[in-house]
N, CA, C and O atoms as a GROMACS GRO file, in nm:
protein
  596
    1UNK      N    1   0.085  -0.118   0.000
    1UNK     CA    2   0.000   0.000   0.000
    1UNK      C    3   0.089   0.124   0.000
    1UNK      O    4   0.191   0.129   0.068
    2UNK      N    5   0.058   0.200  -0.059
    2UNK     CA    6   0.135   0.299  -0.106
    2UNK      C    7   0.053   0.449  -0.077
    2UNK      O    8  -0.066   0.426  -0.055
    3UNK      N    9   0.089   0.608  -0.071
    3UNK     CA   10  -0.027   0.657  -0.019
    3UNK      C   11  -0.106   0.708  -0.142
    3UNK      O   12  -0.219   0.756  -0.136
    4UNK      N   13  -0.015   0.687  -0.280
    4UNK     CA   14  -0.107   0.752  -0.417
    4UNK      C   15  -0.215   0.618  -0.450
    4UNK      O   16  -0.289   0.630  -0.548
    5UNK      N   17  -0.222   0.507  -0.377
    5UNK     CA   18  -0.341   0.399  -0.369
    5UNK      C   19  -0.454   0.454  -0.263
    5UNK      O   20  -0.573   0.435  -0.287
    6UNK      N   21  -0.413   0.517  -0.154
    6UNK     CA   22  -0.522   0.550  -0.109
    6UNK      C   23  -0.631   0.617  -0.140
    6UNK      O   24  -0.620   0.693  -0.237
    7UNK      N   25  -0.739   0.611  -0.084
    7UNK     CA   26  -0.921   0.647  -0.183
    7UNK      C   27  -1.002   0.605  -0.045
    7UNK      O   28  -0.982   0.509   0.029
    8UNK      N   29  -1.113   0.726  -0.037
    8UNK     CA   30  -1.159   0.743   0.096
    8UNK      C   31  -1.288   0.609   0.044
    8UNK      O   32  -1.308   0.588  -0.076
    9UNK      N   33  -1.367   0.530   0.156
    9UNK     CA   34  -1.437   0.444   0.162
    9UNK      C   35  -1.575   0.465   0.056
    9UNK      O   36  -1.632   0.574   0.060
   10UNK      N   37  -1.604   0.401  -0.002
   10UNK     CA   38  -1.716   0.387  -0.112
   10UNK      C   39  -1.839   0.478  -0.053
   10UNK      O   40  -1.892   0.448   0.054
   11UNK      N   41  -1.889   0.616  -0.147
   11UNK     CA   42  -2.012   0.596  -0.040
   11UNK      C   43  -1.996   0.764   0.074
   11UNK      O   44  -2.068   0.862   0.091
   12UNK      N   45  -1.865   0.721   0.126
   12UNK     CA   46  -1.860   0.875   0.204
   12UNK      C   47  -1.796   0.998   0.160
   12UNK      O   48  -1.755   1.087   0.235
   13UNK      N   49  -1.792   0.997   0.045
   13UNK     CA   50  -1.757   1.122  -0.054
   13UNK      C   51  -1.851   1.132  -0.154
   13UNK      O   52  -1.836   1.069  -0.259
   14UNK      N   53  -1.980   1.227  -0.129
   14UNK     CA   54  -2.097   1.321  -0.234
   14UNK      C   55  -2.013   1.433  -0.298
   14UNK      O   56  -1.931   1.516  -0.257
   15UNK      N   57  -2.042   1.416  -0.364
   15UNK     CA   58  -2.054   1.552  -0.463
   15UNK      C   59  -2.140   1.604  -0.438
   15UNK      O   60  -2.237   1.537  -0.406
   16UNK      N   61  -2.154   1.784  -0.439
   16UNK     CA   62  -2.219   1.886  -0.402
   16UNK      C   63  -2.306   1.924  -0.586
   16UNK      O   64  -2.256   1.944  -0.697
   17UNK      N   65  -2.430   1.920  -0.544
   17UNK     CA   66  -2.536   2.011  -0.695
   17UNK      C   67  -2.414   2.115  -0.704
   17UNK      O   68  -2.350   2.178  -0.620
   18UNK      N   69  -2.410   2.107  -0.817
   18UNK     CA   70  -2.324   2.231  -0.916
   18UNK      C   71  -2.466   2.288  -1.002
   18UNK      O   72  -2.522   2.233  -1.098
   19UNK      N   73  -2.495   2.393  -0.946
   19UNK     CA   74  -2.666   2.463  -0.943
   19UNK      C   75  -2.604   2.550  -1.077
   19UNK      O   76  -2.491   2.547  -1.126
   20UNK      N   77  -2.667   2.591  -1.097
   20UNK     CA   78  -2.666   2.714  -1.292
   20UNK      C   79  -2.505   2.673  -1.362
   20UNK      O   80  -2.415   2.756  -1.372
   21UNK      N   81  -2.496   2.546  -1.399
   21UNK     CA   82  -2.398   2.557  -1.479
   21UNK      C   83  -2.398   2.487  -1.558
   21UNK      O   84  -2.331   2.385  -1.569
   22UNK      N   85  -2.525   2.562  -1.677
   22UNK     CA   86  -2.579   2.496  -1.793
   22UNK      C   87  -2.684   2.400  -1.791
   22UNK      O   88  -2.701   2.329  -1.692
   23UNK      N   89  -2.742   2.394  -1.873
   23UNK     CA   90  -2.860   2.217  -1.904
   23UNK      C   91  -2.845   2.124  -1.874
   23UNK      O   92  -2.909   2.051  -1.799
   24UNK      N   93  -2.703   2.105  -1.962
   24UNK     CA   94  -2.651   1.917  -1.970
   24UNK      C   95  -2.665   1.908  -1.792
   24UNK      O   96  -2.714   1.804  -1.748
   25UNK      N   97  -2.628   2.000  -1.708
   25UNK     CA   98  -2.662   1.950  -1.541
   25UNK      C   99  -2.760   1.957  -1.535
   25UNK      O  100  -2.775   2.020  -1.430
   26UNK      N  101  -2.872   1.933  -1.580
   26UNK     CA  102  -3.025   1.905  -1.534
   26UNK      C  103  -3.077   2.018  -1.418
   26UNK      O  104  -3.191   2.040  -1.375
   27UNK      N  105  -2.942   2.080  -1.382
   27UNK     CA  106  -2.947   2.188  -1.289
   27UNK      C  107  -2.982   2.331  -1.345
   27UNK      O  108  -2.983   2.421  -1.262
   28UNK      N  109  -3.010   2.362  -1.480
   28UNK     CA  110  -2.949   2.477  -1.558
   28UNK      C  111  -3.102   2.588  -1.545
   28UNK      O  112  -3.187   2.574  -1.457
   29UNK      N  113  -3.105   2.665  -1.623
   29UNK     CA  114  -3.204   2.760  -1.639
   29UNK      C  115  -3.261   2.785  -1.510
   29UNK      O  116  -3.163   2.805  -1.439
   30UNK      N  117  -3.370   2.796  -1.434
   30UNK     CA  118  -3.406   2.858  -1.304
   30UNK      C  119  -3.366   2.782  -1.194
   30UNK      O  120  -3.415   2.782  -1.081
   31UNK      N  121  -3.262   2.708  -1.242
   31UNK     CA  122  -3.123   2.668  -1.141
   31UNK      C  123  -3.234   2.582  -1.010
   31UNK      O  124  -3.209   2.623  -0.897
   32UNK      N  125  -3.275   2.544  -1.012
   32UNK     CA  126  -3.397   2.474  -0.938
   32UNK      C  127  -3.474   2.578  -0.817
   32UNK      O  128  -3.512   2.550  -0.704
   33UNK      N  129  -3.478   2.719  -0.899
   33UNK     CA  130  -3.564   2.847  -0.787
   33UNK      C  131  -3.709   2.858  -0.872
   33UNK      O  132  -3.787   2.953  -0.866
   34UNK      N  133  -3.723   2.745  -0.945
   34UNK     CA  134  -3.881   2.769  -0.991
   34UNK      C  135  -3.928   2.880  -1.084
   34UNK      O  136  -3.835   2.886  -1.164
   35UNK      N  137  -4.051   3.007  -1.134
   35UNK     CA  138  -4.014   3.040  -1.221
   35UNK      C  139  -4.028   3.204  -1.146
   35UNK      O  140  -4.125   3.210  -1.070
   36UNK      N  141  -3.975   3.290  -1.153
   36UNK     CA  142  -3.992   3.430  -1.145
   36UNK      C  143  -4.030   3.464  -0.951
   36UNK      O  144  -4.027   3.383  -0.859
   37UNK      N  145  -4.063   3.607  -0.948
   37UNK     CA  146  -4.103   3.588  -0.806
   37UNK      C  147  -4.020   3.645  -0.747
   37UNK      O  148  -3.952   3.707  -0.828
   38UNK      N  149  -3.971   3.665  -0.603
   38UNK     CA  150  -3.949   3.718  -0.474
   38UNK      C  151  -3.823   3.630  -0.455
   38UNK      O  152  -3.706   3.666  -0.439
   39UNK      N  153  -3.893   3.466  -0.462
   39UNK     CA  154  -3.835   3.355  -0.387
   39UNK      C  155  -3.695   3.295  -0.454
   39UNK      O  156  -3.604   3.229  -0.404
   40UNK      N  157  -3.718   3.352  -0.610
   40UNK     CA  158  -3.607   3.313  -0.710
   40UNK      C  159  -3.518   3.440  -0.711
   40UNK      O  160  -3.413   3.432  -0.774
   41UNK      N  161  -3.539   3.524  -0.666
   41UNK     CA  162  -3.403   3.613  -0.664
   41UNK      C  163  -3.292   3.619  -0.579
   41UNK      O  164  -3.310   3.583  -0.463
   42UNK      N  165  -3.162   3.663  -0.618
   42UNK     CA  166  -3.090   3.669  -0.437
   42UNK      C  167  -3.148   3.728  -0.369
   42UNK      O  168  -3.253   3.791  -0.379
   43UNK      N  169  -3.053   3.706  -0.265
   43UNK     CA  170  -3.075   3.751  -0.171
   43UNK      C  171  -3.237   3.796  -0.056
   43UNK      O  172  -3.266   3.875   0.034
   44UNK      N  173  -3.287   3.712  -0.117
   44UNK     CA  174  -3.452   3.682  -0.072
   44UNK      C  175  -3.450   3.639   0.060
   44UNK      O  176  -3.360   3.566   0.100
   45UNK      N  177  -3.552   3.682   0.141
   45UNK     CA  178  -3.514   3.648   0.306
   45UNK      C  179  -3.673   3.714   0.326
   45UNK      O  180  -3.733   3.809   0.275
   46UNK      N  181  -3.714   3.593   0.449
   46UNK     CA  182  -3.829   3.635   0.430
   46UNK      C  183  -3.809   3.688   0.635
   46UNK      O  184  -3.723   3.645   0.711
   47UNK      N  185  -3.943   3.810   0.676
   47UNK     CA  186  -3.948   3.868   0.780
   47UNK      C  187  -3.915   3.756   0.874
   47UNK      O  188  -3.892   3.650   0.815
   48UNK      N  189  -3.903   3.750   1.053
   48UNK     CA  190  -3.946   3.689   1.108
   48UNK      C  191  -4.089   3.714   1.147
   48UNK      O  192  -4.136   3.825   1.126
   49UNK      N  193  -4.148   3.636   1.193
   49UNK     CA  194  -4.297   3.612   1.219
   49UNK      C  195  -4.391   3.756   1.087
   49UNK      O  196  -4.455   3.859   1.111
   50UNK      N  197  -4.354   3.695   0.972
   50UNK     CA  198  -4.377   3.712   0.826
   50UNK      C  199  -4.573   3.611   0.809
   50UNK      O  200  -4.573   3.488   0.815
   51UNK      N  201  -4.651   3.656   0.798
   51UNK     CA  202  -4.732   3.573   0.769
   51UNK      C  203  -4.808   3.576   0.610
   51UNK      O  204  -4.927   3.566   0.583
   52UNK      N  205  -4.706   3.591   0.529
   52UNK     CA  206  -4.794   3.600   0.375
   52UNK      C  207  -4.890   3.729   0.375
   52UNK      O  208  -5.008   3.727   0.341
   53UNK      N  209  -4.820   3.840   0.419
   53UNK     CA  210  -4.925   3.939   0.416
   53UNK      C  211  -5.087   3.887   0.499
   53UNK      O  212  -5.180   3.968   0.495
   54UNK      N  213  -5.095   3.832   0.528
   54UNK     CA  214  -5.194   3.833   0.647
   54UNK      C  215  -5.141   3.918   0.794
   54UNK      O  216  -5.028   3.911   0.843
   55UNK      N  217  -5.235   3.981   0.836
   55UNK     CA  218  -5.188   4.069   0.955
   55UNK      C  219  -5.143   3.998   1.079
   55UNK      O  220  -5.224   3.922   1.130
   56UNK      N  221  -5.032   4.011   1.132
   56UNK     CA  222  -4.940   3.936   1.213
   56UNK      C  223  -5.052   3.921   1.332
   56UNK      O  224  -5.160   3.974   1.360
   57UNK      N  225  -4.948   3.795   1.399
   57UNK     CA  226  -5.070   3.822   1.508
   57UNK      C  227  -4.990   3.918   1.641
   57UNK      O  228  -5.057   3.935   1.743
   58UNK      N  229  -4.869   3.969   1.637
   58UNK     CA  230  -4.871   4.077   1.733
   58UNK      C  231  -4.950   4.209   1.709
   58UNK      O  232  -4.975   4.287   1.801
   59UNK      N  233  -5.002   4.238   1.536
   59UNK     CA  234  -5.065   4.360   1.583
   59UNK      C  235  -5.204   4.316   1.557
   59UNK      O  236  -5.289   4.405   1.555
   60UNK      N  237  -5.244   4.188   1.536
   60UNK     CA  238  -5.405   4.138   1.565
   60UNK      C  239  -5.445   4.127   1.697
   60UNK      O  240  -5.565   4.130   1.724
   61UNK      N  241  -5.353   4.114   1.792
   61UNK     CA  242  -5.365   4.074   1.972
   61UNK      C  243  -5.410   4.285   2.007
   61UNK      O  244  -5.390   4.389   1.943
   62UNK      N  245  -5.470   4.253   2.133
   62UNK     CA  246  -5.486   4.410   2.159
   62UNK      C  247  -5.366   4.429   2.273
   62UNK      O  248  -5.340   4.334   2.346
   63UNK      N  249  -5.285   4.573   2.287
   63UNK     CA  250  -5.188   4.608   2.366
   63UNK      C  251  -5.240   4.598   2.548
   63UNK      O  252  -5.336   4.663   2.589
   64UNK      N  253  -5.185   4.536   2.609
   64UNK     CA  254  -5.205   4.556   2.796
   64UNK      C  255  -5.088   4.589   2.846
   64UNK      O  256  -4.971   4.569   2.813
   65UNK      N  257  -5.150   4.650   2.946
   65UNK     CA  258  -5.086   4.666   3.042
   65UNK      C  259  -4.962   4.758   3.076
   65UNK      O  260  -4.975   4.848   2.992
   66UNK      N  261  -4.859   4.786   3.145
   66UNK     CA  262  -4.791   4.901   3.145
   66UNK      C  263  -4.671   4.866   3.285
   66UNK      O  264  -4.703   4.846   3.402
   67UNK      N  265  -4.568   4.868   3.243
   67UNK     CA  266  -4.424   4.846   3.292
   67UNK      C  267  -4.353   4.993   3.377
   67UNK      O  268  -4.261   5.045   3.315
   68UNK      N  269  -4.376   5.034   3.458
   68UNK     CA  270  -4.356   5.118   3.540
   68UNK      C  271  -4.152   5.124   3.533
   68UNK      O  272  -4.085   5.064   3.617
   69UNK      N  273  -4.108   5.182   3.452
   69UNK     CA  274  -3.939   5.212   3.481
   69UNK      C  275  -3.896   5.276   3.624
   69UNK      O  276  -3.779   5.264   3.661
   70UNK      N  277  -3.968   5.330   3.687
   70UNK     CA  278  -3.942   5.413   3.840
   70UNK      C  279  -3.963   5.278   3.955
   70UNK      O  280  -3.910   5.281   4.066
   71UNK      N  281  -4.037   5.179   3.914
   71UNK     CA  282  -4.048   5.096   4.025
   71UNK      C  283  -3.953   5.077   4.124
   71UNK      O  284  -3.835   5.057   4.095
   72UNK      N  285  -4.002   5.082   4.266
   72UNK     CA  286  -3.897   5.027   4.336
   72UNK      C  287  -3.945   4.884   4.401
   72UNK      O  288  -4.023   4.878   4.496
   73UNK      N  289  -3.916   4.828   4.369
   73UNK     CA  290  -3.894   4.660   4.397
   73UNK      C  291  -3.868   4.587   4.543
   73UNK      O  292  -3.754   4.540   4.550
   74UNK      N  293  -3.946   4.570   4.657
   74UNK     CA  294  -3.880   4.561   4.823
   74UNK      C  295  -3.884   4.415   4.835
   74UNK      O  296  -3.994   4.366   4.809
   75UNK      N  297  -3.794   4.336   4.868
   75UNK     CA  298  -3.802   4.224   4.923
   75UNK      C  299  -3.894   4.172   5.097
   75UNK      O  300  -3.827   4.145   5.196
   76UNK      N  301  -4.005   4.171   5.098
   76UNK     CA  302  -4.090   4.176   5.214
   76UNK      C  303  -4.056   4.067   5.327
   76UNK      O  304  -4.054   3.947   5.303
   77UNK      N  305  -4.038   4.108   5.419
   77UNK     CA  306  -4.011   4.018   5.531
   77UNK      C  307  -4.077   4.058   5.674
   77UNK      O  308  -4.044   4.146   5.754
   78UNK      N  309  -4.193   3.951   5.676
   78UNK     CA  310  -4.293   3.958   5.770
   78UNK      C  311  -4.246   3.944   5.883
   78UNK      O  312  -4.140   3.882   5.891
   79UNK      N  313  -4.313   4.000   6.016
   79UNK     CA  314  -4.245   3.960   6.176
   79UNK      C  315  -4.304   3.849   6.196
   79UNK      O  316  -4.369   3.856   6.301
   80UNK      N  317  -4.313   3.723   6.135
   80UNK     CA  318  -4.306   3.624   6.175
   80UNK      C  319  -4.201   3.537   6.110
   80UNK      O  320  -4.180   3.421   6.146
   81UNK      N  321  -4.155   3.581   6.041
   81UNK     CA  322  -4.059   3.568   5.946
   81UNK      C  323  -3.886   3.612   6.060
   81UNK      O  324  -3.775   3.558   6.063
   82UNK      N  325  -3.935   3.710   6.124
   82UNK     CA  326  -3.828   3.755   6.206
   82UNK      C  327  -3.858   3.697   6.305
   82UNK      O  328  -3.758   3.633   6.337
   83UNK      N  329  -3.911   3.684   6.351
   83UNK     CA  330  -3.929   3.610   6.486
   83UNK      C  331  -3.873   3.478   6.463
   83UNK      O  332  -3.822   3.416   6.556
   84UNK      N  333  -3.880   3.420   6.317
   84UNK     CA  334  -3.842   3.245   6.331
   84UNK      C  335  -3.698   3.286   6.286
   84UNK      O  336  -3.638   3.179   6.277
   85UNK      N  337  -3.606   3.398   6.251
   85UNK     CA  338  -3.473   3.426   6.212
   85UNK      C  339  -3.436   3.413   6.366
   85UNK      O  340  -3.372   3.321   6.416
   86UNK      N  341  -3.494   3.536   6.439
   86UNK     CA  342  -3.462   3.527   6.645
   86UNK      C  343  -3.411   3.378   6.667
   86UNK      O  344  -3.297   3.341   6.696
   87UNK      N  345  -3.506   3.316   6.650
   87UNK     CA  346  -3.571   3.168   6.741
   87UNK      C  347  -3.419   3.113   6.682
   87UNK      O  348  -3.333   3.077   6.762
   88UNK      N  349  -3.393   3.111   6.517
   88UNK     CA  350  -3.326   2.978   6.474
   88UNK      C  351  -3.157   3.075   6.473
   88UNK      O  352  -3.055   3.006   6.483
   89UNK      N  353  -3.150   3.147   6.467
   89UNK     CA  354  -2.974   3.194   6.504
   89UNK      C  355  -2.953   3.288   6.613
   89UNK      O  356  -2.856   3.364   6.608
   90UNK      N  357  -3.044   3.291   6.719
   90UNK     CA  358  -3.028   3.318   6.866
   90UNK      C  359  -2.986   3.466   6.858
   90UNK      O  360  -2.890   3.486   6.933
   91UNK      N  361  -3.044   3.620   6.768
   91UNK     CA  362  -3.002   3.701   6.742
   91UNK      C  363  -3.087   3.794   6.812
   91UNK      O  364  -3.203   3.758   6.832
   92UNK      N  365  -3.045   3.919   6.858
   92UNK     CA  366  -3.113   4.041   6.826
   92UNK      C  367  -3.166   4.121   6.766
   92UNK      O  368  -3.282   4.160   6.752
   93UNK      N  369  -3.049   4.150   6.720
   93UNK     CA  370  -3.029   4.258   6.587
   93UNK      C  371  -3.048   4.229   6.438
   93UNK      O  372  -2.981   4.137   6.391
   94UNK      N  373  -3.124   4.289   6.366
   94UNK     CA  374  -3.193   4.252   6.225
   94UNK      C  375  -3.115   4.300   6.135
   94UNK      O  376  -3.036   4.207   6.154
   95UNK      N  377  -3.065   4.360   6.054
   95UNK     CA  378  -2.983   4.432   5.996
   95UNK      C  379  -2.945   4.386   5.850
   95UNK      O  380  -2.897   4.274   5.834
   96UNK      N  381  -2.964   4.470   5.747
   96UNK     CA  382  -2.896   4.439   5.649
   96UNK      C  383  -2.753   4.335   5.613
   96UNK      O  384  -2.745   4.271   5.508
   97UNK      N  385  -2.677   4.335   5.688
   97UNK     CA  386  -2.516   4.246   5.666
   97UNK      C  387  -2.563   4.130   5.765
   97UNK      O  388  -2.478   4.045   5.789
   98UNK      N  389  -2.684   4.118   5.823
   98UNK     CA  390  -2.722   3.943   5.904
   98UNK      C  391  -2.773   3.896   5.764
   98UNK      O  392  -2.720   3.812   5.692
   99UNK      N  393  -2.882   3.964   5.742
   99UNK     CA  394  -2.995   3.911   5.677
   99UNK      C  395  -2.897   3.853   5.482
   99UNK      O  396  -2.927   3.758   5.409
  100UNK      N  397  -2.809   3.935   5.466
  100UNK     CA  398  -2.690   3.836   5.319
  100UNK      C  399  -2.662   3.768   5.404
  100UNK      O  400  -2.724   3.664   5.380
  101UNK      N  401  -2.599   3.753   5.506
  101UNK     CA  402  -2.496   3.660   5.556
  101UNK      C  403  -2.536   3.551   5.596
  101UNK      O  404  -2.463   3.452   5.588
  102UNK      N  405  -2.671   3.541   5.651
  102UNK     CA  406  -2.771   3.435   5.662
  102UNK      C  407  -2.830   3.435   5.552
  102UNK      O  408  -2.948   3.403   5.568
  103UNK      N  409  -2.797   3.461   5.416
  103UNK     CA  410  -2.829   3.370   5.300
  103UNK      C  411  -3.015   3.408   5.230
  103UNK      O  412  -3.057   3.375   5.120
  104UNK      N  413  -3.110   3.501   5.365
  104UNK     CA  414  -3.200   3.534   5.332
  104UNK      C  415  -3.249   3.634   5.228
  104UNK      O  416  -3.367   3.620   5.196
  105UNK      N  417  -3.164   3.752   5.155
  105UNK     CA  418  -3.128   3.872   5.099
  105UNK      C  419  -3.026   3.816   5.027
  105UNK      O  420  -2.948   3.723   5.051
  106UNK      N  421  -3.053   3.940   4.873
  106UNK     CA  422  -2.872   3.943   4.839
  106UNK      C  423  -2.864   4.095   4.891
  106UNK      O  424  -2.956   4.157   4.945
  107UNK      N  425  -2.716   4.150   4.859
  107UNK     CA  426  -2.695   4.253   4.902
  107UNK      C  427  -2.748   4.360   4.851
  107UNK      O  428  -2.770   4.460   4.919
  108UNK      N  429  -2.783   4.348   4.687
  108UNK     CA  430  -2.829   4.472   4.621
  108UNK      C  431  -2.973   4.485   4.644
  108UNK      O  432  -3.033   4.588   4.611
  109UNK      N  433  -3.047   4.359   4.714
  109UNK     CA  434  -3.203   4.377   4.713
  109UNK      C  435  -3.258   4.482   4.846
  109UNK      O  436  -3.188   4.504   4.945
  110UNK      N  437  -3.390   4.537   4.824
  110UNK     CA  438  -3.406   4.641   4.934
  110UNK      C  439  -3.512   4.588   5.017
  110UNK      O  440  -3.624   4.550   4.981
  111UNK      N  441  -3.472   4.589   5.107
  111UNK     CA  442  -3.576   4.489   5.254
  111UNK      C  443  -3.714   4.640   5.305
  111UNK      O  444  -3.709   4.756   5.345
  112UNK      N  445  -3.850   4.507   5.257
  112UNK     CA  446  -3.927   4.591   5.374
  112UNK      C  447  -3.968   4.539   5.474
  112UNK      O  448  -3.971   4.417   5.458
  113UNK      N  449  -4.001   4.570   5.572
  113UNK     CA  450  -4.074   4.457   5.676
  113UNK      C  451  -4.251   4.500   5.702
  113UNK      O  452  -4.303   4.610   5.719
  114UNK      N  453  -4.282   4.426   5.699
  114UNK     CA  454  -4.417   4.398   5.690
  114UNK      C  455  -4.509   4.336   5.788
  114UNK      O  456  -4.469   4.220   5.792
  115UNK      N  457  -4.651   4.351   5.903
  115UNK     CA  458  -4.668   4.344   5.972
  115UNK      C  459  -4.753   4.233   6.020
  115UNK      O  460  -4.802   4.229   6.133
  116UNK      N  461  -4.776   4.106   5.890
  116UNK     CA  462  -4.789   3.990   5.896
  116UNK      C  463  -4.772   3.884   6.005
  116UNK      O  464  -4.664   3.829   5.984
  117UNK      N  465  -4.848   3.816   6.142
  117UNK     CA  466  -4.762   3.714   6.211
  117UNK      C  467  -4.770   3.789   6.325
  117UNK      O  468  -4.824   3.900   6.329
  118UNK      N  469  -4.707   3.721   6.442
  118UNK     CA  470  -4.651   3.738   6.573
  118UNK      C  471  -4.504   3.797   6.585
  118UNK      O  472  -4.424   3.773   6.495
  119UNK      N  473  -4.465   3.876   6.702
  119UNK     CA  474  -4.362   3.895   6.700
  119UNK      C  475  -4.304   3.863   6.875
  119UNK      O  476  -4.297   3.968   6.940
  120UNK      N  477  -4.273   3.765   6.934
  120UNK     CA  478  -4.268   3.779   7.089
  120UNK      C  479  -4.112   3.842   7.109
  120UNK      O  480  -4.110   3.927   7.198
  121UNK      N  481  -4.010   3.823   7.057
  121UNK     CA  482  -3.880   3.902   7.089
  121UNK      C  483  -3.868   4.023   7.054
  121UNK      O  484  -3.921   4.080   6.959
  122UNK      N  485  -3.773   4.077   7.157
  122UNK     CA  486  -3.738   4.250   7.139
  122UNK      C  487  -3.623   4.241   7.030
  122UNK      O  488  -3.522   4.170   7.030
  123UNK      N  489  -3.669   4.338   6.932
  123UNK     CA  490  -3.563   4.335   6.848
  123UNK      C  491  -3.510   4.475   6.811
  123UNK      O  492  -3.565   4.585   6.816
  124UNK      N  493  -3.358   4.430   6.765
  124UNK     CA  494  -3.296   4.571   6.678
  124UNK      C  495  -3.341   4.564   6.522
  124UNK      O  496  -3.260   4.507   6.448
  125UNK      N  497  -3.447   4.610   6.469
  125UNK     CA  498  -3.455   4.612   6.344
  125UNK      C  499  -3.381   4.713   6.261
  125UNK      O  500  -3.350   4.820   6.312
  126UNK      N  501  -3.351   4.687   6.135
  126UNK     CA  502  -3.270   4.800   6.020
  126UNK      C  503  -3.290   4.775   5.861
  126UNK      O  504  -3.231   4.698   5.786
  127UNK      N  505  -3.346   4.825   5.848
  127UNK     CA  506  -3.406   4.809   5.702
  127UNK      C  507  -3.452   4.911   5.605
  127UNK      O  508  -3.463   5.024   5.654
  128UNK      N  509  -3.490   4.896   5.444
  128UNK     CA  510  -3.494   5.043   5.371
  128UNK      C  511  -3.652   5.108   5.442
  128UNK      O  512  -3.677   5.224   5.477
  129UNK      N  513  -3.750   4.969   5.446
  129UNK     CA  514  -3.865   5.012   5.449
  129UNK      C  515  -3.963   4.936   5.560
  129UNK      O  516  -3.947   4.814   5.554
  130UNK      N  517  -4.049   4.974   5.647
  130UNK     CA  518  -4.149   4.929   5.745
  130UNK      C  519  -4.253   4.954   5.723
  130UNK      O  520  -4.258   5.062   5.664
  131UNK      N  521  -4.370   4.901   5.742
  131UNK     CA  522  -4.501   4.954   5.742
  131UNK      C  523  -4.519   4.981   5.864
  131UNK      O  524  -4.435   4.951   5.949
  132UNK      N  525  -4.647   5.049   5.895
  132UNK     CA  526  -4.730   5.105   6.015
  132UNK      C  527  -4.724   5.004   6.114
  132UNK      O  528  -4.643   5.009   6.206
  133UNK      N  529  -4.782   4.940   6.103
  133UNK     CA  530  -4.818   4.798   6.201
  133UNK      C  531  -4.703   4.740   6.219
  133UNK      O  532  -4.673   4.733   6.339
  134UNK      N  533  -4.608   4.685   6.130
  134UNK     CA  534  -4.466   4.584   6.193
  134UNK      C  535  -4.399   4.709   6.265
  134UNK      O  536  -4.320   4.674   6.352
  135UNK      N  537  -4.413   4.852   6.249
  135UNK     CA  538  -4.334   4.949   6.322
  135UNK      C  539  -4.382   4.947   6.478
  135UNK      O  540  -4.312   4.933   6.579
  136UNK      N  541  -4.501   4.961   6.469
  136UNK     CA  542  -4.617   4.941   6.579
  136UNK      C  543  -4.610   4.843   6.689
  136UNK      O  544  -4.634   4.853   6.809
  137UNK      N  545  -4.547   4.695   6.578
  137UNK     CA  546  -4.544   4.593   6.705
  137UNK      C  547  -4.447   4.561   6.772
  137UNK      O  548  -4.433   4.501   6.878
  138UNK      N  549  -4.320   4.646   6.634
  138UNK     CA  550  -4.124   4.616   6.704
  138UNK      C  551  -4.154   4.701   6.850
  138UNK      O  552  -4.151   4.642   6.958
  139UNK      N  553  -4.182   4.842   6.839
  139UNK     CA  554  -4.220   4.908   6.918
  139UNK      C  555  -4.258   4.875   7.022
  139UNK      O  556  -4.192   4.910   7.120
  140UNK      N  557  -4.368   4.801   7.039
  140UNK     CA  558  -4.463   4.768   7.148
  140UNK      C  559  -4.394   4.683   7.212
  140UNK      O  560  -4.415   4.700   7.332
  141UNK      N  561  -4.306   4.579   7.189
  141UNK     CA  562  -4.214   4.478   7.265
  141UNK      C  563  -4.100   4.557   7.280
  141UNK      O  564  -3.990   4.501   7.289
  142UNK      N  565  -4.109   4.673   7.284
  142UNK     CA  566  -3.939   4.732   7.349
  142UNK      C  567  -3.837   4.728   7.257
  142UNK      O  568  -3.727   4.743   7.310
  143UNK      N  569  -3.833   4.708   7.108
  143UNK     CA  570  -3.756   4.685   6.974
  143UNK      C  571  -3.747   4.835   6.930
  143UNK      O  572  -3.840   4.915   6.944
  144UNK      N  573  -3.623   4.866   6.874
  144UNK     CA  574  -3.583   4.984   6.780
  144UNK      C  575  -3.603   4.942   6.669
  144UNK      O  576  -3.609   4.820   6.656
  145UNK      N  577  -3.626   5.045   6.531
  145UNK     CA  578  -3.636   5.032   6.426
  145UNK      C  579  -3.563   5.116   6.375
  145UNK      O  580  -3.564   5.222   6.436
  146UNK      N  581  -3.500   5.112   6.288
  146UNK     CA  582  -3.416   5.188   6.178
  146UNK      C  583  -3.458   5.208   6.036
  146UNK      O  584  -3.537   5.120   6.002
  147UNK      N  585  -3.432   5.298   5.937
  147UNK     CA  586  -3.443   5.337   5.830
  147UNK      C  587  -3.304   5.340   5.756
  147UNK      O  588  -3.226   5.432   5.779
  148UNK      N  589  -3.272   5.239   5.668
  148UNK     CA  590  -3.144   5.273   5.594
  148UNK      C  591  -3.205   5.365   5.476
  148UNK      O  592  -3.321   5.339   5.447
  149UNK      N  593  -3.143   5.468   5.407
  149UNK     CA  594  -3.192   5.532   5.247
  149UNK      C  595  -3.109   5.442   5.154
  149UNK      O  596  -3.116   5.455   5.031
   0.00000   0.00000   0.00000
């Protein structure tokens, strides 16, 4: 065996359509793009979600609803929610750098607390935002509350 004998296996070497190059290729005249039209020219490309000139269905559906860009977004955490943080890591103090570090928060999210539940421990709370009532009840058990901006 020699390497000008070698020849790749029967079968796994096609030849590629040689498209418009003449008759005798059975390939020739509208090169197999059919006759005239849109579809037989270059560079033809049809829209995405294109429906044959029938009216799409994004502008057949009717428009809802409305996306507020100013939103501010609070991660809510009820005093019963704090009360079972107290109970299960034996804490006081509530605070932004417990609440990442115990895995509950990430750092960039903004904590409100909310007045949902029981609260029996005195706590140090610290957070962006409180409602009336969870302020009401830190309060009432002898708990400070804080406002971070």
């Amino acid at each position: 065996m020699k390497l000008h004998n070698l020849t790749p296996a029967g079968g796994s070497i096609k030849n590629s359509k040689r498209v418009a190059r003449g008759t005798g290729s059975g390939r020739g005249g509208t090169s197999t793009r059919g006759h005239k039209g849109d579809k037989s020219r270059s560079g033809h490309k049809v829209k995405r979600n294109f429906e044959g000139g029938q009216m799409p269905i994004q502008m057949r559906l009717p428009k809802r609803g409305f996306k507020n860009p100013n939103r501010v977004e609070y991660v809510p955490i009820n005093l019963s929610r704090l009360q079972a943080i107290c109970d299960k890591y034996n804490t006081s103090t509530i605070d932004m750098d417990s609440l990442v570090s115990l895995g509950i928060v990430n750092k960039s999210d903004l904590v409100k607390v909310l007045g949902s539940g029981e609260l029996n421990a005195t706590l140090s709370v610290t957070a962006h935002a409180i409602s009336e009532t969870a302020r009401k009840s830190i309060e009432e058990k002898g708990g400070t509350v804080n406002i971070l901006n």
